[in-house]
C-alpha positions in Angstrom: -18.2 -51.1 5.7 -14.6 -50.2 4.7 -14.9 -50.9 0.8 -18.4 -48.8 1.1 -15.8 -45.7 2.9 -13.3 -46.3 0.1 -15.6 -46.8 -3.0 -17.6 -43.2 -2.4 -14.8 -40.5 -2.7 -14.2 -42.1 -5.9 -17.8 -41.6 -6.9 -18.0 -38.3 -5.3 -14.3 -37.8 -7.2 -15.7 -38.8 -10.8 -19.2 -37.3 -9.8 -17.3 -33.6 -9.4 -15.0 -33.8 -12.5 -18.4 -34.9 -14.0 -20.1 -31.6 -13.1 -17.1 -29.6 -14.1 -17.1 -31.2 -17.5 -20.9 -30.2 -17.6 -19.9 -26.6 -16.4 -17.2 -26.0 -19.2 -19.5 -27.7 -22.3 -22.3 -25.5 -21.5 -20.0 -22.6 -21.7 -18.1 -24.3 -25.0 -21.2 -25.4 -26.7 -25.1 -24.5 -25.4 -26.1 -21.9 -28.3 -22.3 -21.8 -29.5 -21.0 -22.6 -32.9 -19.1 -25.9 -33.1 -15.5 -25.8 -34.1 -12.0 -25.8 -32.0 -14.3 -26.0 -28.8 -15.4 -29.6 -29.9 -11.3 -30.7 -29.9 -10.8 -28.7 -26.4 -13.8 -30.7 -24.7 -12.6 -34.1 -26.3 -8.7 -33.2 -24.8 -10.7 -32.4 -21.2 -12.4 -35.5 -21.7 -9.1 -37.7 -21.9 -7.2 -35.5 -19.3 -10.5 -36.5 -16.8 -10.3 -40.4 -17.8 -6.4 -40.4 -16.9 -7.2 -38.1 -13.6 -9.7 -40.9 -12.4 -7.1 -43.6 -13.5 -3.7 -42.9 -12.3 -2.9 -46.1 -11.7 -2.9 -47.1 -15.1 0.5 -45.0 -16.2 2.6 -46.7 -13.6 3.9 -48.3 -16.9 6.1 -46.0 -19.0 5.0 -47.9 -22.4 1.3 -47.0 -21.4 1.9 -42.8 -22.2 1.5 -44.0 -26.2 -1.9 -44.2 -25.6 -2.2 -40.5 -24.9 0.3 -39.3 -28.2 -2.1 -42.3 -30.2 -5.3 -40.2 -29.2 -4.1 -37.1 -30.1 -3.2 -38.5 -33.2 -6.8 -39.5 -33.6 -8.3 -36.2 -32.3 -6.3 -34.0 -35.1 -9.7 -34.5 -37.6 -11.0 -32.4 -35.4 -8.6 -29.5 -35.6 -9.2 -29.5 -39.4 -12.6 -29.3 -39.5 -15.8 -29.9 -37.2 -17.8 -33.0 -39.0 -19.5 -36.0 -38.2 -16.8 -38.2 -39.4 -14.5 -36.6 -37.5 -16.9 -36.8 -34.4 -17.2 -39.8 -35.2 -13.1 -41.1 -35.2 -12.7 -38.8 -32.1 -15.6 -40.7 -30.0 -14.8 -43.8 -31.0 -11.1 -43.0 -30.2 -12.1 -41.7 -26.5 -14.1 -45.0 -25.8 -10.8 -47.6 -26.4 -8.9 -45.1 -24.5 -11.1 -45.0 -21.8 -11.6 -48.7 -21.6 -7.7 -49.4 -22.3 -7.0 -47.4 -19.9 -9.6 -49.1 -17.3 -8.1 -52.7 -18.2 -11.4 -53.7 -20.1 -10.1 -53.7 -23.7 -9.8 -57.0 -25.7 -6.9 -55.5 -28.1 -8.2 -57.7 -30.6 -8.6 -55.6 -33.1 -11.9 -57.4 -34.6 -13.8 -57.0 -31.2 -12.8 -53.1 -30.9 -15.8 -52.5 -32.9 -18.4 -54.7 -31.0 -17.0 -53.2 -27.4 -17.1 -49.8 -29.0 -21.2 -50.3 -30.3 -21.8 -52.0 -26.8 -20.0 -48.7 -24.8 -22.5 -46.6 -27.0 -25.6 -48.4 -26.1 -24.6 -48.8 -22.1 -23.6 -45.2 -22.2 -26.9 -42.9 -21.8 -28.0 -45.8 -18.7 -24.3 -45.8 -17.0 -25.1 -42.8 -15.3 -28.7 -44.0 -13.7 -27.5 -47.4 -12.9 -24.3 -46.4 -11.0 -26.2 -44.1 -9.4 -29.1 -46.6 -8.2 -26.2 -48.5 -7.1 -24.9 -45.7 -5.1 -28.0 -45.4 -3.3 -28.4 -48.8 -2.2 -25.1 -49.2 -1.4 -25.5 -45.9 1.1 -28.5 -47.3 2.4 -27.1 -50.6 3.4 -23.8 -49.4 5.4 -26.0 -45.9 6.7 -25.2 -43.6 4.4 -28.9 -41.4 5.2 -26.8 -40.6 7.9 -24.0 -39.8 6.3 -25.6 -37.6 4.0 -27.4 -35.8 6.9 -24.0 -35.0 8.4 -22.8 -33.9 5.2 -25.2 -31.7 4.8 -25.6 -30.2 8.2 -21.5 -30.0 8.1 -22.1 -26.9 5.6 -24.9 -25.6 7.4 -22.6 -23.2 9.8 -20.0 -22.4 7.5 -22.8 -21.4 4.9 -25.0 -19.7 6.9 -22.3 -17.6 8.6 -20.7 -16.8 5.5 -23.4 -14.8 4.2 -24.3 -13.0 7.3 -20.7 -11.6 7.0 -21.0 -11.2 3.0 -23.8 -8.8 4.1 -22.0 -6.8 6.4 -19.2 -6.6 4.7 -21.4 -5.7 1.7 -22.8 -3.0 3.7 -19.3 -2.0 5.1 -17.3 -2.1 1.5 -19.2 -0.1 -1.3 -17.2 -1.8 -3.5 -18.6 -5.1 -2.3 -21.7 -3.5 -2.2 -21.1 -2.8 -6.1 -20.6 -6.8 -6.6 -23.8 -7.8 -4.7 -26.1 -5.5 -6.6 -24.9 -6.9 -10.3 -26.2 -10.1 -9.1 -29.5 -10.5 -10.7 -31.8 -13.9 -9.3 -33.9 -13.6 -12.0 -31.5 -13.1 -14.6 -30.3 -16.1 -12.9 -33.8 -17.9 -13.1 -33.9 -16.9 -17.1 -30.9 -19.4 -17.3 -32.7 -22.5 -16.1 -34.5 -23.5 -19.3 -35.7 -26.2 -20.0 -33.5 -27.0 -23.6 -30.5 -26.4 -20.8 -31.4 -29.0 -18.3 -32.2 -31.1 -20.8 -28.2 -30.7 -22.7 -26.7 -30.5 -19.1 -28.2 -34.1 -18.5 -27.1 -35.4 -21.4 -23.4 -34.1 -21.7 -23.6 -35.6 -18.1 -24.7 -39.4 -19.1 -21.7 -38.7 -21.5 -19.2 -37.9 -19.8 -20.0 -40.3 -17.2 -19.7 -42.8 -19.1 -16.3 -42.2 -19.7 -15.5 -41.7 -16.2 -16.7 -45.1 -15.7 -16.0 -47.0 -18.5 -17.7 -50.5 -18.7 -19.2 -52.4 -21.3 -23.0 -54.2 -20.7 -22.9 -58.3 -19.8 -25.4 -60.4 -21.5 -26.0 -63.6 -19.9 -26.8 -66.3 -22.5 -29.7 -69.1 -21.2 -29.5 -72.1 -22.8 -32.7 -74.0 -22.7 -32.6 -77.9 -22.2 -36.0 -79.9 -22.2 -36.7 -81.3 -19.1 -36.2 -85.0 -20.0 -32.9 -84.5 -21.9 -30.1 -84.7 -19.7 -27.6 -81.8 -20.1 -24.8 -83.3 -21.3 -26.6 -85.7 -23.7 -24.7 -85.5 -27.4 -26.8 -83.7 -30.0 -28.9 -86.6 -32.1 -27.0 -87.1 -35.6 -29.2 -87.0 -38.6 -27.6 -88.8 -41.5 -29.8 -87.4 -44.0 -29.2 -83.9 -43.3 -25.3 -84.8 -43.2 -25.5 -86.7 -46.8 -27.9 -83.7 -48.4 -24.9 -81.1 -47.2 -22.2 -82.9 -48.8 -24.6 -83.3 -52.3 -25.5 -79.1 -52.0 -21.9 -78.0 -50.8 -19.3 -80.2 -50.9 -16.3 -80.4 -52.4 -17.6 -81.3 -56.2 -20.4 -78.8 -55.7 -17.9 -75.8 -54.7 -15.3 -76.9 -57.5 -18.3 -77.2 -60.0 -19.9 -73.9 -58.8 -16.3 -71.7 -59.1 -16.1 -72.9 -62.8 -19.9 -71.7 -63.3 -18.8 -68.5 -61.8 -15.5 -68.2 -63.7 -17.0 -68.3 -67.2 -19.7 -65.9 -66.0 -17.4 -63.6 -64.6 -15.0 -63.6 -67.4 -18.5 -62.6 -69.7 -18.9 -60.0 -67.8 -15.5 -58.5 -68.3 -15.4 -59.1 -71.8 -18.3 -56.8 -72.3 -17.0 -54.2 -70.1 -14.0 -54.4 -72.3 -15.5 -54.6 -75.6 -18.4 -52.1 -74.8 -16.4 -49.3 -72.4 -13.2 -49.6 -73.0 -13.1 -51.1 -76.7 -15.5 -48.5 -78.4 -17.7 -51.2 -79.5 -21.7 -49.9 -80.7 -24.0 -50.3 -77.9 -27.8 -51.4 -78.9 -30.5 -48.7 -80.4 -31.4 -46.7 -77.0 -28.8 -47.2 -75.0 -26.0 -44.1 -74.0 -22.7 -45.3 -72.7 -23.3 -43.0 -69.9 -26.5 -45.3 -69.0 -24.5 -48.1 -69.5 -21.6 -46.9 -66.9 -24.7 -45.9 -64.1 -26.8 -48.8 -64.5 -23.9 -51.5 -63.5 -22.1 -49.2 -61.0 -23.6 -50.8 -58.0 -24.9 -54.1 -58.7 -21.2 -55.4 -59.7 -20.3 -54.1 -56.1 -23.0 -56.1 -54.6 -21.9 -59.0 -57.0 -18.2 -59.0 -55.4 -19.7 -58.7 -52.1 -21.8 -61.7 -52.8 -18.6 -63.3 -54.6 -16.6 -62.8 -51.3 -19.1 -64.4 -48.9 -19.1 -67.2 -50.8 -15.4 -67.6 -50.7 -15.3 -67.5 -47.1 -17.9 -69.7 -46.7 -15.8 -72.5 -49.0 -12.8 -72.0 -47.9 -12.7 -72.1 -43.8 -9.4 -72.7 -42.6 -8.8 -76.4 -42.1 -11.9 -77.9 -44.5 -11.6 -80.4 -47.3 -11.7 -77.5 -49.8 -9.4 -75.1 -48.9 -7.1 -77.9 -49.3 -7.2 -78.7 -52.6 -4.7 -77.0 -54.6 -7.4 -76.7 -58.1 -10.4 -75.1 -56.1 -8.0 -72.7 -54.6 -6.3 -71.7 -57.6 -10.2 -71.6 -59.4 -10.6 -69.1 -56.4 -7.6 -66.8 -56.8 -8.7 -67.0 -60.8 -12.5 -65.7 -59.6 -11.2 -63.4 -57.0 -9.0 -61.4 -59.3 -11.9 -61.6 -61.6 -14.0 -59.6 -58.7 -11.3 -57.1 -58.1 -11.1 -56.3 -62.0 -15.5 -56.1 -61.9 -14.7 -53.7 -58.7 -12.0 -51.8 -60.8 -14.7 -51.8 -63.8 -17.7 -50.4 -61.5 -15.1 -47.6 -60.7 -14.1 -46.4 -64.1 -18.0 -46.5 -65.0 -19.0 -44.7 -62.1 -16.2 -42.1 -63.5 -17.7 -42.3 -67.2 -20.8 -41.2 -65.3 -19.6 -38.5 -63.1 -17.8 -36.8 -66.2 -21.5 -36.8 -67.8 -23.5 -35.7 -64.3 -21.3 -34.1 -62.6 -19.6 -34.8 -58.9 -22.1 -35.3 -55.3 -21.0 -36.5 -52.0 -23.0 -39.6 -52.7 -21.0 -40.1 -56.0 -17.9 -39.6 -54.0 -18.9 -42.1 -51.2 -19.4 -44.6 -53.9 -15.7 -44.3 -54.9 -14.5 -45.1 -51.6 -16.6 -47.9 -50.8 -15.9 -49.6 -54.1 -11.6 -48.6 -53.0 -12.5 -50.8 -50.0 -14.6 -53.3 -51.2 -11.6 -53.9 -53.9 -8.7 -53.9 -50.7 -10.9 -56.6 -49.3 -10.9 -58.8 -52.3 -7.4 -58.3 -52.1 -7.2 -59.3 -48.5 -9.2 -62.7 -49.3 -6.5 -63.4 -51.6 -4.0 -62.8 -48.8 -5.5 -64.5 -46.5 -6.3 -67.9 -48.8 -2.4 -67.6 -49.9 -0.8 -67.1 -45.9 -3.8 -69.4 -45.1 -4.9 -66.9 -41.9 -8.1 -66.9 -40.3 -11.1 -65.0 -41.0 -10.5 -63.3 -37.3 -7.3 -61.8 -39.3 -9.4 -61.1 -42.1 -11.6 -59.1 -40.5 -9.2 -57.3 -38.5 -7.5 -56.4 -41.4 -10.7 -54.9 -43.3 -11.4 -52.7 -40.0 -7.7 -51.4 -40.3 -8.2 -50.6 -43.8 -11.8 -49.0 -43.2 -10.1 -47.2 -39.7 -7.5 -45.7 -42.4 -9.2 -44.7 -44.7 -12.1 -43.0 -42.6 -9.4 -41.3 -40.7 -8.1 -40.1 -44.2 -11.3 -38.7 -45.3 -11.2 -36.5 -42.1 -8.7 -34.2 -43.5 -10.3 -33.7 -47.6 -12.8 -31.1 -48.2 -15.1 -32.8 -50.0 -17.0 -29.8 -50.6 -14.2 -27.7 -52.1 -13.6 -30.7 -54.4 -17.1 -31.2 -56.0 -17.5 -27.7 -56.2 -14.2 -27.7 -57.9 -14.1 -30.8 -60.5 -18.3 -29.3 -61.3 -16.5 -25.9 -62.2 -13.7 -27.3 -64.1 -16.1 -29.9 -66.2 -18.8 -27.7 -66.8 -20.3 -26.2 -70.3 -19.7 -22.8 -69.1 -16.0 -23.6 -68.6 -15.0 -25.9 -71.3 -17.5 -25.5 -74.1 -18.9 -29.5 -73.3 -20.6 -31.0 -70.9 -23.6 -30.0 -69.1 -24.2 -26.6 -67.3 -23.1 -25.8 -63.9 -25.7 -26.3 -61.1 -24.5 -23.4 -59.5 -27.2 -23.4 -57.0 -26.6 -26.9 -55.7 -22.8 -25.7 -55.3 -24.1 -22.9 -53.2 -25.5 -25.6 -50.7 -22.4 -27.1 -50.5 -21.1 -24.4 -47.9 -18.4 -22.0 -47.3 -15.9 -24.7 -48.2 -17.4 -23.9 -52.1 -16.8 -20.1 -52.3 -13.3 -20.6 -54.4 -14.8 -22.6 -57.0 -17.9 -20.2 -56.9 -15.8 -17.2 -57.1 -13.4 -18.5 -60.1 -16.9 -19.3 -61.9 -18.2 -15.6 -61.5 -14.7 -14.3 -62.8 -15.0 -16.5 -66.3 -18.8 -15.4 -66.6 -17.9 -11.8 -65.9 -15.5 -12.3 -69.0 -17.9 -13.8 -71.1 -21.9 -12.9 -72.3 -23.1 -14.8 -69.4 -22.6 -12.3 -66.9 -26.1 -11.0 -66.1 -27.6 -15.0 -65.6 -25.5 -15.5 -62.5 -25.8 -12.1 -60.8 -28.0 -13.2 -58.6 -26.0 -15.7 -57.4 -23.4 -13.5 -56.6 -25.7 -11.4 -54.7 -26.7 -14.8 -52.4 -22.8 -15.3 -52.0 -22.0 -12.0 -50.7 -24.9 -12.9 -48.3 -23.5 -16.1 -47.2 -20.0 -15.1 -47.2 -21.6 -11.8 -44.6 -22.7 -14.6 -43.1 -19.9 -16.6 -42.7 -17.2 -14.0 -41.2 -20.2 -13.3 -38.3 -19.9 -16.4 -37.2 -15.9 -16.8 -37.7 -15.8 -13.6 -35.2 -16.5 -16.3 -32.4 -13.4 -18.2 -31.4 -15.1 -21.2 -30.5 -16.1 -21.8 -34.5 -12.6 -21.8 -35.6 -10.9 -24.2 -37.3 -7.7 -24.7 -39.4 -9.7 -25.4 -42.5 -12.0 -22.6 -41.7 -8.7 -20.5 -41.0 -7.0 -20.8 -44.6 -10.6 -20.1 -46.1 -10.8 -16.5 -44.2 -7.3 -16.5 -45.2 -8.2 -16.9 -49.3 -11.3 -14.4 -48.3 -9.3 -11.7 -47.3 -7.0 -11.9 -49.7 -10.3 -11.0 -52.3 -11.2 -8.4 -50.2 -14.8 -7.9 -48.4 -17.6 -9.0 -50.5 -20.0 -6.2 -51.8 -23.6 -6.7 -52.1 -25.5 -5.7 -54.6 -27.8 -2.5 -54.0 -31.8 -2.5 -54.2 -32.2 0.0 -57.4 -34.1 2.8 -56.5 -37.1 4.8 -58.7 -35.9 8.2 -59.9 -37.0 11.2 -58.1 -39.6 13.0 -60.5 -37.7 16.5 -61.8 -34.0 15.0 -62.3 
């Protein structure tokens, strides 16, 4: 009876902050533009996990969390994006669940408690509330909820008989009570707003009660094996693994792989890099595209198999020729990496820059740091646990990195600096596809439309211009509303107004007949 009395004003608690929460994102957000408003509601969300777990700063080392998440929540301050979203909720979940005690702080299970929060999240809500109401049922709580409710009946009741008369009393009060429209009221209540007030609720609850899912694991035994019965040894099997990957198989299989690799790299060099004649058919900038991506998936392949051959503690890892044949094949896949990324850069300078393009170039920058770290982690003979928490450091980094580059301004950028119309080579500008790339392109856009109003081209890209005015029109509408701001979006309105107010092109008109 007492842990029910002391376990429901903290639901009630979390349950209030909970509709607050809901109150102030349907104000920040429900048929809003997404900008500052999306940094606000993430610092609300933290302030509400720490007001529902004051305990946990009883410990004067335990206020870096706080200055840590802020840290992580600046991407949002730059610019509203999914990445950013992205670094900011995953940021909110380990501070909710460090600050509830139910963080492993390894850092290569962050990401497994952090996939579990998300897939326990949209059920948190319903399950603590089923709990809830067995719970009250069990220790009486109809009861209670009757005399809650009949509690308020009075006050209520009273309340608006004197609202009434003082309405009628006060013409001023009077004033108040007639701007209240109920069916202005009604028109609120739709059913696209129920629907985003339930789910910023299952959201924020789930931060207000942060938990991750348990999954019991059941082992099945045969009836007439006894549990504790040792696992039957099959020789065979034992002899065929030591044939297929033993120690002479591994040492045999890193030589195969070292002459191959070392092929591979002598082509590169001879073909890319040396100038030497490629066969009839065959561009160099074909060449650079068509092994971009399968020499990643080649080191990735490459890396599995070293950690495969070389667990800490087995027969291989000891021996001092496999291991240096794997630092030999290892570099070898960090100079293939290196390769994929100067012929993904042959081919950009022929095609132009995309965000794909530009993904590509980081992931090959990681998949390169993590050769890098298998070397490390062979030579200071750490786990794979350390392996992997170093990888998710370097990926953390360099996501959080990417938060703060406009990608847009830079395509649209190196496009307009490599194009024909600029340098005289290359292929034309596909000024359209730069247009799609958002606001964050009007600079490049704008120094393009000054060289071609210079030149002969003029009159091919007025059209264009005409669509930019629009957009940029556009733009400064929605920049009007202070929830869409943004310090990116700031020192773009700031390079906008220094150009002055677009003008936009006017329909011609037929002459009048007589003039």
């Amino acid at each position: 009876m007492t842990s029910f009395f002391t376990a429901a004003p903290s639901y009630c608690s979390r349950f209030g902050i909970a509709v607050l929460l809901v109150v102030l994102a349907d104000f920040l957000f429900y048929g809003q533009p997404a900008g500052i408003t999306v940094l606000l509601f993430a610092i609300l969300i933290a302030a509400a996990v720490v007001a529902v777990h004051p305990t946990a700063f009883s410990d004067i080392k335990v206020w870096l969390k706080p200055g840590a998440l802020l840290v992580a929540l600046l991407p949002l301050a730059e610019t509203v994006s999914a990445l950013s979203v992205s670094v900011a909720l995953a940021a909110l979940v380990v501070f909710a669940l460090s600050l509830s005690g139910r963080l492993r702080h390894n850092i290569a299970r962050i990401p497994s408690q952090i996939a579990l929060f998300g897939l326990a999240a949209p059920f948190r809500f319903i399950r603590d509330f089923i709990r809830w109401r067995k719970t009250a049922r069990r220790f009486g709580g109809r009861r209670v909820r009757l005399a809650a409710i009949a509690v308020w009946a009075m006050p209520l009741t009273l309340g608006a008989v004197f609202l009434a008369l003082f309405g009628a009393a006060n013409p001023v009060i009077d004033y108040w009570l007639s701007l209240i429209d109920l069916m202005k009221l009604l028109d609120l209540i739709q059913l696209a707003r129920i629907a985003f007030w339930l789910f910023v609720l299952a959201g924020v609850w789930a931060f207000l009660r942060p938990r991750l899912p348990r999954f019991s694991q059941h082992i099945f035994r045969p009836n007439h094996a006894p549990a504790n019965a040792p696992a039957a040894v099959n020789p065979d099997r034992h002899v065929i693994e030591d044939i297929l990957f033993g120690k002479a198989a591994i040492l045999r299989a890193l030589i195969v792989f070292n002459v191959l690799f070392a092929l591979q790299t002598g082509l590169d060099a001879a073909y890319l890099w040396g100038g030497a004649a490629l066969p009839d058919g065959l561009s160099y900038a074909a060449y650079a595209h068509r092994g971009a991506y399968p020499l990643v998936v080649t080191a990735l392949l490459a890396a599995g198999f070293v950690l495969a051959a070389l667990r800490p503690g087995s027969q291989t890892s000891a021996d001092p020729l496999i291991r240096r044949l794997v630092y030999a094949w290892v570099a070898q896949n960090i100079v293939l990496v290196i390769s994929s990324i100067l012929r993904l850069d042959l081919y950009v300078g022929v095609y132009a820059l995309t965000y794909w393009r530009i993904a590509a170039f980081v992931w090959m920058g990681l998949v390169a740091a993590g050769l890098a770290l298998i070397i490390a982690r062979i030579a200071l003979r750490k786990s794979n646990e350390w392996l992997s928490s170093a990888n998710l450091l370097t990926l953390s980094l360099t996501l959080y990195a990417c938060c703060f580059i406009n990608f847009a301004a830079t395509i649209a950028n190196y496009n307009v600096d490599h194009s024909f119309e600029m340098t005289g080579q290359g292929i034309p500008l596909d000024a359209w596809y730069l247009r799609s790339l958002g606001p964050g392109a009007f600079p490049a856009l704008d120094r393009f439309f000054d060289h071609q109003d210079k030149t002969a081209g003029a009159g091919a890209v007025r059209e264009l211009e005409g669509v930019r005015a629009s957009d940029e029109e556009w733009y400064r509408i929605v920049q009007q509303n202070w929830r869409a701001w943004s310090f990116r979006d700031w020192r773009l309105l700031r390079y906008l107004d220094s150009r002055g107010l677009p003008v936009l092109p006017q329909p011609s008109q037929p002459s009048l007949p007589g003039r």
